[in-house]
C-alpha positions as CSV (number, residue, x, y, z in Angstrom):
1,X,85.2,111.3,99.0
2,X,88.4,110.2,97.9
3,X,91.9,110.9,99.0
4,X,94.3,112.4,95.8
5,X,96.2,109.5,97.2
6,X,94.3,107.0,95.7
7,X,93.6,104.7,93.3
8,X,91.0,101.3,92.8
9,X,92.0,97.8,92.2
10,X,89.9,95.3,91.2
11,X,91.1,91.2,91.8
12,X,89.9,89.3,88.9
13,X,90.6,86.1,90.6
14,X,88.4,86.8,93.8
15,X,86.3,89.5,92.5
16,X,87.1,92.2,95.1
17,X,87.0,95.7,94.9
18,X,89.2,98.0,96.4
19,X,90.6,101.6,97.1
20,X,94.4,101.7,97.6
21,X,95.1,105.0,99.9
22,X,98.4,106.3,100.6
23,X,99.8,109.3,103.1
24,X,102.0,111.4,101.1
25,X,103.1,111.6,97.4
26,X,106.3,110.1,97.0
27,X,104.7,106.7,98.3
28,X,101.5,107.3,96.0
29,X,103.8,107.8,93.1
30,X,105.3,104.6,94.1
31,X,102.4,102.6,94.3
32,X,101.3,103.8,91.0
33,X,104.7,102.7,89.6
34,X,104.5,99.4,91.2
35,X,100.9,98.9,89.9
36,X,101.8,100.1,86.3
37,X,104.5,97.3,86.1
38,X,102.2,94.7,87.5
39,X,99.4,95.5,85.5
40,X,100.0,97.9,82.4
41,X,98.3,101.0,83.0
42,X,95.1,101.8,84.6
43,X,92.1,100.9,82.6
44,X,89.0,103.4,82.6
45,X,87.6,104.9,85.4
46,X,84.6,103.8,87.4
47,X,81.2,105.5,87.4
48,X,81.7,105.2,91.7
49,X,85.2,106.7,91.5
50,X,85.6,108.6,88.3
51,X,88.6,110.8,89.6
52,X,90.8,108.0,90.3
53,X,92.9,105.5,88.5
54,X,91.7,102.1,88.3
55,X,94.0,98.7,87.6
56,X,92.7,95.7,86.9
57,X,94.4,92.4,87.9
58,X,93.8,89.3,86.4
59,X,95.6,86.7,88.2
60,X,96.2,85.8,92.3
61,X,99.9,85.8,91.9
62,X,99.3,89.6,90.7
63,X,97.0,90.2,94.2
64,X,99.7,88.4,96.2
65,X,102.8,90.7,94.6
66,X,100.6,94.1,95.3
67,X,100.0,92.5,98.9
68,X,104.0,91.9,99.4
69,X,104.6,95.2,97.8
70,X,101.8,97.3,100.2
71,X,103.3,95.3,103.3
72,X,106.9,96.0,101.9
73,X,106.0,99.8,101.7
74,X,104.2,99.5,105.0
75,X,107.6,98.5,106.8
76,X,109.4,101.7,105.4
77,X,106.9,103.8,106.5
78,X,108.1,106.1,109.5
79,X,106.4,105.6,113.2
């Protein structure tokens, strides 16, 4: 099961797989923002997740920015 919050990434570069989840709305919204400027938008669903977005990045300096951004987001997150 997946959170609404959600979306999957997969890293070209290292060939991982992930699931992006986020608390509330207004910080999903901003991931998927941030993701559609890094990446264009989301390429076809999965079979595994076929509810959520997925975004393909091609390149480690496009992993690294969605690791600053997440980290970034992370600090503005109340205790």
């Amino acid at each position: 099961m997946t959170s609404r919050y959600s979306v999957e990434v997969y890293s070209a570069f290292d060939g991982v797989c992930t699931v992006l989840q986020w608390r509330h709305e207004a910080e999903f919204k901003d991931g998927v923002a941030f993701l559609r400027r890094l990446a264009g938008e989301p390429v076809v669903p999965t079979e595994r997740y076929p509810d959520q977005d997925f975004y393909y990045l091609e390149t480690e300096d496009q992993f690294a920015a969605l690791i600053e951004f997440l980290r970034a987001q992370d600090v503005k997150r109340p205790g």
